[in-house]
C-alpha positions as CSV (number, residue, x, y, z in Angstrom):
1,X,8.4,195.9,163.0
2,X,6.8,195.2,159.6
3,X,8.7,195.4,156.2
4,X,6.8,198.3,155.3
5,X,7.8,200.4,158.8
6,X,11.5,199.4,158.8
7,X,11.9,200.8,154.9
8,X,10.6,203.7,155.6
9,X,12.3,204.5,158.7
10,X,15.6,204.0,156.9
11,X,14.4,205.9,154.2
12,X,13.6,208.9,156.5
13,X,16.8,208.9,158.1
14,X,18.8,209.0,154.6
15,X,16.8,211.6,153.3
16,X,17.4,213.5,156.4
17,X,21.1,213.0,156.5
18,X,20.9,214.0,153.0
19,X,19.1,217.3,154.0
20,X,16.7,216.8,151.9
21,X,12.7,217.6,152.2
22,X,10.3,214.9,150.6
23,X,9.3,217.1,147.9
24,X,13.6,217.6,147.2
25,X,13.9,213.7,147.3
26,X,10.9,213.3,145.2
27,X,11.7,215.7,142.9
28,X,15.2,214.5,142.6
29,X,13.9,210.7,142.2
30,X,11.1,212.2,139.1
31,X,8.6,210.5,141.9
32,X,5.6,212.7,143.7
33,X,6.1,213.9,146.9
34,X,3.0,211.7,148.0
35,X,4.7,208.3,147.5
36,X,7.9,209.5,149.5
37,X,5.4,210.0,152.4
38,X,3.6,207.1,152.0
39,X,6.9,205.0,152.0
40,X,8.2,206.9,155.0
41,X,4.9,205.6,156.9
42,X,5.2,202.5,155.5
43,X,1.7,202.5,153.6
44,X,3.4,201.9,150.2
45,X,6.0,199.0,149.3
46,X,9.0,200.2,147.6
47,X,10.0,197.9,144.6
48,X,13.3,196.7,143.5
49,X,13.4,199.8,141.2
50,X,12.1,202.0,143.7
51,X,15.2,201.2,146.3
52,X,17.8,201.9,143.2
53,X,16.4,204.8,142.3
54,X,16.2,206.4,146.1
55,X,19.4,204.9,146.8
56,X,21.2,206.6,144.0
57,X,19.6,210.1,144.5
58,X,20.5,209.6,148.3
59,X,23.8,208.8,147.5
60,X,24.3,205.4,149.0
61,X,24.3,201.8,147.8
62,X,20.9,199.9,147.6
63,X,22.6,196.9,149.9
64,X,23.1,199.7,152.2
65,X,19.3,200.4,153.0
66,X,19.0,196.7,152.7
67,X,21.1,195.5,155.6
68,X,19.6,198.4,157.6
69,X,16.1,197.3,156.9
70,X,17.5,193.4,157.4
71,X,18.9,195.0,160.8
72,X,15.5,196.4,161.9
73,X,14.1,193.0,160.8
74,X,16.1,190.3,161.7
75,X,13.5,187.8,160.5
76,X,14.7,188.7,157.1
77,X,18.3,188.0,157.7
């Protein structure tokens, strides 16, 4: 699974959890509702920023989504 696909799969299953729509998270994170798509499908690359940011409004810890994308990409470990 590529780097891209394992964010984004993470990311959907937070936001879910959260009960949150993309257009809540998005507006929540002062993002558009696009680039919450696009990183769900794992067209876009989230930066360093992008993970905080999500992370807070979601209401975990940015190592959190880390070790789950390092645990859907063990090549990163």
């Amino acid at each position: 699974m590529e780097f891209g696909q394992a964010f984004g799969q993470v990311l959907k299953a937070h936001r879910k959890a959260a009960g949150f729509s993309q257009e809540e998270l998005a507006h929540r994170a002062c993002m558009h509702s696009t680039a919450i798509s696009l990183y769900e499908r794992g067209l876009r690359q989230p930066t360093l920023h992008t993970v905080f940011n999500l992370s807070t409004v979601l209401g975990v810890q940015p190592s959190q989504i880390v070790m789950e994308v390092e645990a859907l990409r063990p090549e990163l470990s």
